[in-house]
C-alpha positions in Angstrom: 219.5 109.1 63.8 218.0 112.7 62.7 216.0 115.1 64.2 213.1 113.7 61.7 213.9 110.0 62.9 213.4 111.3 66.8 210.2 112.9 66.2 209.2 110.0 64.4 210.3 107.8 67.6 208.8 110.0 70.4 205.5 110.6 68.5 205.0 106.5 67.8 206.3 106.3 71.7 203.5 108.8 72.7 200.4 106.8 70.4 201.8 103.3 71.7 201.0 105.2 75.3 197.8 106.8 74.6 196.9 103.5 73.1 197.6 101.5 75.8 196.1 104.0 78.5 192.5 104.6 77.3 191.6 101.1 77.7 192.5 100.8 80.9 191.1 103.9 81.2 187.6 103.1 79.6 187.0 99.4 81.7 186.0 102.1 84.9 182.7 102.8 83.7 180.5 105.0 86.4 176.2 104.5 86.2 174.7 107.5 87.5 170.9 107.8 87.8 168.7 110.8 86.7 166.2 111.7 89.0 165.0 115.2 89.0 164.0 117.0 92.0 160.4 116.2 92.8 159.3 114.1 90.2 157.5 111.4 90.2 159.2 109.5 86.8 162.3 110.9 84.6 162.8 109.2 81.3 166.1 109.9 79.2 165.2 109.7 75.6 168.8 110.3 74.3 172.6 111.3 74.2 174.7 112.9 71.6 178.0 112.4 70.5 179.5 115.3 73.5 177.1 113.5 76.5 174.3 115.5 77.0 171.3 113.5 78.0 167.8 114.6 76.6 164.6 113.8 78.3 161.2 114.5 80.1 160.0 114.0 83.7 156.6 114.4 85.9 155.8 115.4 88.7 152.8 114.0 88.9 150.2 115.9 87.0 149.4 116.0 83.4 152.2 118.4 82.3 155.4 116.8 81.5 158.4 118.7 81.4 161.7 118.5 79.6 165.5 118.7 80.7 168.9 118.4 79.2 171.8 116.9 82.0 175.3 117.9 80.0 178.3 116.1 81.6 180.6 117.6 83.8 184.7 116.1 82.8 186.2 113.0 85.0 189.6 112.8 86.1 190.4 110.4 83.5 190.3 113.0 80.8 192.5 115.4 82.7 194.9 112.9 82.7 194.6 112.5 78.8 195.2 115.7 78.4 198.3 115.7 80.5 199.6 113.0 78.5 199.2 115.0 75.5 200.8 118.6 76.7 203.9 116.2 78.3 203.9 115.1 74.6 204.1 118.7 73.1 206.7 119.6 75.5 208.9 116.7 74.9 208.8 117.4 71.2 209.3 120.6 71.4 212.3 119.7 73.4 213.9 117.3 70.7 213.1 119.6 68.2 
C-alpha cells in the first residue's frame, strides 16, 4: 500500500471515529434556564445557527428590556477538537 492508500485509510479511520463519537456525544443534552437578575418574567424569542439566545425580560414595570445570552463552549467540543488536531498530527506523520 502507498502513501496515497494510507492517507486514504487514516482519514476514513478518523470520519468512522468522529462519526461514531458525536452521537454519543449529542444524547447528553444540558437545559439551562434564563432568568435575568431582578426580573419579574424573561422570554427567549430565538437562537441562531452559533447559539446565541435573543429575548426581552421585565422587571416589573411597563418598560421591557432586551438581552442576548451567547454560549460559552462545553467540554465536549474540546474534545472534538482534540480528535481533530490528533488527526492532523497523525497524517502529517504518515505523510
Amino acid at each position: 500500500m502507498g502513501k496515497d492508500g494510507q492517507r486514504l485509510v487514516v482519514v476514513t479511520l478518523a470520519l468512522m471515529i468522529l462519526g461514531a463519537v458525536s452521537p454519543v456525544l449529542a444524547m447528553n443534552y444540558t437545559f439551562t434556564s434564563i432568568n435575568f437578575p431582578g426580573a419579574t418574567q424573561t422570554l427567549a424569542h430565538g437562537i441562531n445557527d452559533t447559539g446565541s439566545i435573543v429575548g426581552h425580560y421585565s422587571d416589573g414595570t411597563t418598560q421591557a428590556s432586551g438581552f442576548l445570552a451567547t454560549p460559552v463552549p462545553e467540554p465536549a467540543s474540546l474534545l472534538l477538537l482534540g480528535f481533530g488536531l490528533a488527526g492532523m498530527m497523525l497524517w502529517r506523520r504518515l505523510s
